[in-house]
TINUDREN-370843 format. One record per residue: residue in one letter; residue number from 0; x, y, z of N, C-alpha, C in turn. Coordinates in Angstrom, 3 decimals. Example, Ala and Ser with C-alpha at 12.3 -4.5 7.8 and 13.67 -1.06 7.14 Angstrom:
BEGIN
NODE lumza pamar       nu       nv       nw      cau      cav      caw       cu       cv       cw
NODE     A     0   13.190   -5.690    7.800   12.300   -4.500    7.800   13.200   -3.300    7.800
NODE     S     1   12.850   -2.250    7.080   13.670   -1.060    7.140   12.900    0.030    7.870
END
This chain:
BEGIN
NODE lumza pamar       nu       nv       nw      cau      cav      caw       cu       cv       cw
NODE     X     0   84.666   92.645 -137.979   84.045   93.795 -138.589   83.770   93.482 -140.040
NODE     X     1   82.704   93.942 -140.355   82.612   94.102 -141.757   81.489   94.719 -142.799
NODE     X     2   81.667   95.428 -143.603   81.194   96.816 -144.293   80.241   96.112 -145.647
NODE     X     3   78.918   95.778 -145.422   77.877   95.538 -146.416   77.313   96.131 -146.771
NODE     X     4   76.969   96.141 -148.263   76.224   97.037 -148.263   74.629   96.533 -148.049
NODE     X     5   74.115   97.794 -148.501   72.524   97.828 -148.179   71.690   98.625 -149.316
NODE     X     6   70.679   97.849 -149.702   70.122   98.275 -151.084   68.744   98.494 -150.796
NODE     X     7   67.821   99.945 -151.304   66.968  100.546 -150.585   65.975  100.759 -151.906
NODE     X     8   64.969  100.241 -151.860   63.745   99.867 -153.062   62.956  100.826 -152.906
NODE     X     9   61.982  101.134 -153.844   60.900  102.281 -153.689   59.855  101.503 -153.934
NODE     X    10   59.490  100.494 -152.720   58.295   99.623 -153.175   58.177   98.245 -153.338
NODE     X    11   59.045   97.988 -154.279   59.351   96.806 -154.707   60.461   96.247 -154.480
NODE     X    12   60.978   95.841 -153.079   61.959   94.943 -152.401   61.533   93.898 -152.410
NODE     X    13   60.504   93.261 -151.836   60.157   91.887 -152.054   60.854   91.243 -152.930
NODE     X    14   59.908   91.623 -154.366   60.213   91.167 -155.711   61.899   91.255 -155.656
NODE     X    15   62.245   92.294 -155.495   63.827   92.099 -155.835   64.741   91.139 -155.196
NODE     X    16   64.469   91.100 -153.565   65.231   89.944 -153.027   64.749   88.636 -153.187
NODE     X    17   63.718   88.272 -153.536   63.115   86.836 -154.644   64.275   86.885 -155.253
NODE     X    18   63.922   87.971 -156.352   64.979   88.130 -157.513   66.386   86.954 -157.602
NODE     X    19   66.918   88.101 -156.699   68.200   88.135 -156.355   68.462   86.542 -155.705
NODE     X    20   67.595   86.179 -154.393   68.056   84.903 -154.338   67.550   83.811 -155.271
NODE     X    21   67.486   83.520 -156.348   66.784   82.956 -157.458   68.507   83.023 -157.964
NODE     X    22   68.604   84.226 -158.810   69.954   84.628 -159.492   71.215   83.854 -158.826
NODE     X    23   71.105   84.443 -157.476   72.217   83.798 -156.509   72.022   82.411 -155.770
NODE     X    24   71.074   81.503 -156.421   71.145   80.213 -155.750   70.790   80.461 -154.315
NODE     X    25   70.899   81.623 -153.656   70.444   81.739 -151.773   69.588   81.037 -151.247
NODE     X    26   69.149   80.853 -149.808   68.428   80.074 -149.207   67.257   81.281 -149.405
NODE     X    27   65.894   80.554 -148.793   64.753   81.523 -149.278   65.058   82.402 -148.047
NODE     X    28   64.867   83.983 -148.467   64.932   85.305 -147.845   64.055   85.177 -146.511
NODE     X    29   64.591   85.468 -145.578   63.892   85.859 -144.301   63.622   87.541 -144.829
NODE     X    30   61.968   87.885 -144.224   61.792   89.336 -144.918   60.610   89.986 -143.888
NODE     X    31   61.480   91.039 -142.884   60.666   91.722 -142.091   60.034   92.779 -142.373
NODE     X    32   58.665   93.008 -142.265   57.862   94.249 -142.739   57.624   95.010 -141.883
NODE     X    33   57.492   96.681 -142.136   57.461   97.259 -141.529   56.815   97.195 -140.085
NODE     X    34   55.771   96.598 -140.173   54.271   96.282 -139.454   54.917   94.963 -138.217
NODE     X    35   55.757   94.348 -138.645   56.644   93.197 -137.871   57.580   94.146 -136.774
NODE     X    36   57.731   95.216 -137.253   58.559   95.788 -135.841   57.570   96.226 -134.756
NODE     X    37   58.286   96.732 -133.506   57.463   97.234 -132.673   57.127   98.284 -133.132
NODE     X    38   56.031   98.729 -132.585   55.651  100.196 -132.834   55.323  101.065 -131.678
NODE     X    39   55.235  102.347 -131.960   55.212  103.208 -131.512   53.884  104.085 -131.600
NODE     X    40   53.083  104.181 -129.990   51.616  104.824 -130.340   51.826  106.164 -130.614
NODE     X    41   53.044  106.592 -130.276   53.700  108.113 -130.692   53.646  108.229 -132.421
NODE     X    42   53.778  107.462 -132.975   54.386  107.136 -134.631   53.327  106.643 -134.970
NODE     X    43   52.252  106.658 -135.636   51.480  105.378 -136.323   51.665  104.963 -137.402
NODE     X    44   52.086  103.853 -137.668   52.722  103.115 -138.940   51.385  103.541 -139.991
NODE     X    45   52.129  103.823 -141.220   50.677  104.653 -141.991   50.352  103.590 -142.931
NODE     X    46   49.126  103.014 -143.281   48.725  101.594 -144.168   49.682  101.379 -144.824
NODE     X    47   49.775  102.392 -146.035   50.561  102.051 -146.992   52.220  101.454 -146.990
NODE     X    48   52.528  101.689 -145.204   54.139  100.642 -144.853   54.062   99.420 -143.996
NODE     X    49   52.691   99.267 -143.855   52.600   98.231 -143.624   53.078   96.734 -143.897
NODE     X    50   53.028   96.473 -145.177   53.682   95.504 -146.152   54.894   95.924 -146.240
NODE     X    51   55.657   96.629 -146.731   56.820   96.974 -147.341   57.998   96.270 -146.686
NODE     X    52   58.845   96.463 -147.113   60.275   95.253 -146.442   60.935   96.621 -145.686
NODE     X    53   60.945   96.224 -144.323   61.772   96.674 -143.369   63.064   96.256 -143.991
NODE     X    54   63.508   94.824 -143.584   64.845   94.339 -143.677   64.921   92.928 -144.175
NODE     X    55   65.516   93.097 -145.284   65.867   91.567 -145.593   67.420   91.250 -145.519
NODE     X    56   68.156   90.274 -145.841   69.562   90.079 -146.030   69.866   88.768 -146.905
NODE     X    57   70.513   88.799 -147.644   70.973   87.547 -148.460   72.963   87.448 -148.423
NODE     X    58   73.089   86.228 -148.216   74.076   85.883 -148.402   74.821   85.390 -149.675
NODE     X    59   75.430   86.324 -150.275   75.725   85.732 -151.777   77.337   85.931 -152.013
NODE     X    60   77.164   84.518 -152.125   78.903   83.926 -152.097   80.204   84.586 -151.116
NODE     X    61   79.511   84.823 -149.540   79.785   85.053 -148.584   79.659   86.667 -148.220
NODE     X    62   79.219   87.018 -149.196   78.922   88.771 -148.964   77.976   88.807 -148.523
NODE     X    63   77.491   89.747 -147.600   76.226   90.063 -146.871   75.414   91.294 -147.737
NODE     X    64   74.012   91.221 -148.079   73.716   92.400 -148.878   72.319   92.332 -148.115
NODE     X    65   72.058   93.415 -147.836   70.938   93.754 -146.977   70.010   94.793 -148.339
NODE     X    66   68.516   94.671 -147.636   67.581   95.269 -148.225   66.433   95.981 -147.689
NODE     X    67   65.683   96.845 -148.110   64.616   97.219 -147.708   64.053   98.602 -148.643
NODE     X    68   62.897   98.552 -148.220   61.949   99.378 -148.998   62.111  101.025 -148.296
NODE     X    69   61.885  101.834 -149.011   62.020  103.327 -148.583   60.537  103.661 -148.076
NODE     X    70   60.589  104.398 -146.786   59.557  104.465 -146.145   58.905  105.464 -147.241
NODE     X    71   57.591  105.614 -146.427   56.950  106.363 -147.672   56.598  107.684 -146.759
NODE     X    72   56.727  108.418 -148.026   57.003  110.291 -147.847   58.476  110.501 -147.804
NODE     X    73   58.923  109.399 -147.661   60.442  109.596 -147.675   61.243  109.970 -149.201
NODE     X    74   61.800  110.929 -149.349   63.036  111.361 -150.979   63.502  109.841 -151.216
NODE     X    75   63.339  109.612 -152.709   63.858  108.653 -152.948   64.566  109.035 -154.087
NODE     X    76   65.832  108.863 -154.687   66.543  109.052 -155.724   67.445  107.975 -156.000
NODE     X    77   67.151  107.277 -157.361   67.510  106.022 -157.714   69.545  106.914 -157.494
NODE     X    78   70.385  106.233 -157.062   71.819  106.547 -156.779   72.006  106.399 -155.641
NODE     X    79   70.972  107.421 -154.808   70.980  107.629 -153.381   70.676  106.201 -152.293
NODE     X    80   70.131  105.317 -153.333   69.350  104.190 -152.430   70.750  102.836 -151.823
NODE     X    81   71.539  103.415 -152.067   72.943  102.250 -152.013   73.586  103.241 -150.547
NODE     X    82   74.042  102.435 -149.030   74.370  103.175 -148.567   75.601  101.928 -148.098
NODE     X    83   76.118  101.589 -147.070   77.614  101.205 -146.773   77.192  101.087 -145.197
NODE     X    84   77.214   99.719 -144.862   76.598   99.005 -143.705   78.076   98.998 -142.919
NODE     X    85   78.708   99.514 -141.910   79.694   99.242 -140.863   79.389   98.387 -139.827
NODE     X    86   79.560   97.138 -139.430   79.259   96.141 -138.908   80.516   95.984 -137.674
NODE     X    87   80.253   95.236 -136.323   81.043   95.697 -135.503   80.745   95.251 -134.424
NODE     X    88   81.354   94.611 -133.238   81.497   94.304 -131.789   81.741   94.678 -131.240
NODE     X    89   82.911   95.666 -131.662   83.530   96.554 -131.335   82.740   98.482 -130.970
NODE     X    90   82.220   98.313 -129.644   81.486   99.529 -129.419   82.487  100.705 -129.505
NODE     X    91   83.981  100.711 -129.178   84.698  102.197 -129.196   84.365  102.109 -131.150
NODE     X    92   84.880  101.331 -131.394   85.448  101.319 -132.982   84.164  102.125 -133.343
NODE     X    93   82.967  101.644 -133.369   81.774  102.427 -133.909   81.396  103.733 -133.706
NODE     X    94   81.544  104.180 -132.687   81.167  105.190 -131.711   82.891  106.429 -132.423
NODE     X    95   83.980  105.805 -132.482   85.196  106.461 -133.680   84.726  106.624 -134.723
NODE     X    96   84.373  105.870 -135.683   84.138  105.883 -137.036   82.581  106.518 -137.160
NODE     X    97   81.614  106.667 -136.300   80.676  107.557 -136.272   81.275  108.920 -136.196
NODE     X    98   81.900  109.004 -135.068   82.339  110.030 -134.952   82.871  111.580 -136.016
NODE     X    99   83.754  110.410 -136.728   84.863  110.820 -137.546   84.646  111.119 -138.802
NODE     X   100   83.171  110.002 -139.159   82.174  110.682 -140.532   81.421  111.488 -140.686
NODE     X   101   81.108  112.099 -139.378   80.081  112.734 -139.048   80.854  114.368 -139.490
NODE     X   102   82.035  114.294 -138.880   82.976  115.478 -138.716   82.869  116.059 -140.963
NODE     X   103   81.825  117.523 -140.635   81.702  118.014 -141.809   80.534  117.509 -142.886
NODE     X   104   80.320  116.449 -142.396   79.114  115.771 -142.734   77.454  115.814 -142.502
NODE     X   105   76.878  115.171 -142.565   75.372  115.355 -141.965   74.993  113.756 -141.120
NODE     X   106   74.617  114.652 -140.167   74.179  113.166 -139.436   72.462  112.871 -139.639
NODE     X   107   72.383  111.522 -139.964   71.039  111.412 -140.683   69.921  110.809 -139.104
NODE     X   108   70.967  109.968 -138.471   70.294  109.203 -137.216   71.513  109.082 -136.151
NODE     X   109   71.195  109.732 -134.937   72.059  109.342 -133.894   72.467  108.441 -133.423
NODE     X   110   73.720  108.171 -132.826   74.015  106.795 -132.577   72.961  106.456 -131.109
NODE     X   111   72.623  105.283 -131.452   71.646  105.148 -129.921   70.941  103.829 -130.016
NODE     X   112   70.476  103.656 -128.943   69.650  101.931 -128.967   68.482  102.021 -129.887
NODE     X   113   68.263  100.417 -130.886   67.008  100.304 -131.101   67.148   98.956 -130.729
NODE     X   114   65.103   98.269 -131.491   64.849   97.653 -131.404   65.747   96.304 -131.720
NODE     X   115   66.428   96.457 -132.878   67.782   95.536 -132.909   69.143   95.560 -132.822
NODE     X   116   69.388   96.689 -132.213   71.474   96.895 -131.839   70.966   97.947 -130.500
NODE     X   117   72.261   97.708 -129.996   71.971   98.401 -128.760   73.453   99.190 -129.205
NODE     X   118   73.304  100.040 -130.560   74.155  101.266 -130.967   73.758  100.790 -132.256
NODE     X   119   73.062  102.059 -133.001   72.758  102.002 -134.216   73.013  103.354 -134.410
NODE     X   120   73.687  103.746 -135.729   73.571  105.384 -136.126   73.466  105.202 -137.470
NODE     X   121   72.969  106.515 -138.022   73.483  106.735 -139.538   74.163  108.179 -140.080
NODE     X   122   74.479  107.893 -141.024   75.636  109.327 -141.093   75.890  109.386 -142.568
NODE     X   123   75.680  110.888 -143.203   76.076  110.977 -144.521   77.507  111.420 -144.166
NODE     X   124   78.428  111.013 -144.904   79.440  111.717 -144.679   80.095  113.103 -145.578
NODE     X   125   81.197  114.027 -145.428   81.187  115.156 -146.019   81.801  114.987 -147.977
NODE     X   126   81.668  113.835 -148.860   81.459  113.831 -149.405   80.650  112.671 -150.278
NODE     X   127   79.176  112.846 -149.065   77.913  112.328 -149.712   77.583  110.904 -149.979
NODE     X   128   78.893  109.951 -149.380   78.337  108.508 -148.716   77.870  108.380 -147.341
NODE     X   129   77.028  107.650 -147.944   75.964  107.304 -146.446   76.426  106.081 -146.225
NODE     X   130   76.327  105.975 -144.553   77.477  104.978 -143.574   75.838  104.703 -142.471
NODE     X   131   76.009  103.011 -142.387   75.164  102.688 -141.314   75.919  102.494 -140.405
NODE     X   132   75.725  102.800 -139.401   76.648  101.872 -138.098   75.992  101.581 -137.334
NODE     X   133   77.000   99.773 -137.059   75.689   99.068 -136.230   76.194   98.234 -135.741
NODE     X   134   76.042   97.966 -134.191   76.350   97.175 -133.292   75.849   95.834 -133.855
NODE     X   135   77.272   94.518 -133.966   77.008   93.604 -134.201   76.550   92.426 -132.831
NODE     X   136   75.406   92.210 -132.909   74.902   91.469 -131.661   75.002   89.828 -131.611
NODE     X   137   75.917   89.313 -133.097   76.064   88.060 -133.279   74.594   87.283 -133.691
NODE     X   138   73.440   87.923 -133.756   72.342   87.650 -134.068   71.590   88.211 -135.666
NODE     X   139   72.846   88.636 -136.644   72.297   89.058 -137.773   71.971   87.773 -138.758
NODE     X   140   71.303   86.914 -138.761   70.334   86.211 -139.039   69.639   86.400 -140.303
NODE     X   141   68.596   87.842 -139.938   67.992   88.786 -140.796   68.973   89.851 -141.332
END
């Protein structure tokens, strides 16, 4: 198990995880854009997220720090953009600790399959940290 965080740009992620692996010596950033996931003819990806960074990740000095750009129309408030990645093999453990943050809290995304974990949720909890939880598939790579 283990709890990374995740850092959420208004735009300009690219530039920042350059940044960052430059600063941190890292290998060059693997960097998925919105437009790189599947989509949905229900949803139409709107131009302007096209480009933007879905998901990046850098490894810096064994910490995992994940990234991505804030969808657009989406509230963005520089504080709010830092949330707390729960990482995990462990399907009861996730499906508990979802549970248990949720209790008094706000749930932002249900726990449920996507395109990359087959159990992903998100959850503010009842005093106002936001918790990803996410089935570790041994394939976090990105």
């Amino acid at each position: 198990m283990s709890v990374d965080v995740y850092l959420v740009f208004n735009g300009n992620c690219r530039e920042a995880v350059e940044f960052y692996a430059k600063v941190f010596k890292c290998e060059t950033p693997q960097i998925m854009t919105f437009s790189q996931a599947p989509q949905s003819p229900e949803y139409p990806l709107p131009e302007e997220a096209k480009d933007l960074v879905l998901h990046a990740r850098l490894n810096i000095d064994g910490s995992n720090v994940m990234f991505s750009d804030n969808f657009p129309g989406q509230p963005y408030t520089v504080g709010d953009n830092v949330t707390l990645a729960l990482i995990s093999k462990n399907v009861d453990d996730l499906k508990s600790w979802y549970e248990q943050l949720k209790d008094g809290g706000t749930v932002v995304m249900e726990l449920q399959e996507t395109f990359w974990s087959k159990l992903y949720g998100q959850v503010t909890d009842k005093f106002g940290i936001q918790w990803q939880i996410n089935y570790d598939n041994g394939e976090m790579a990105m």
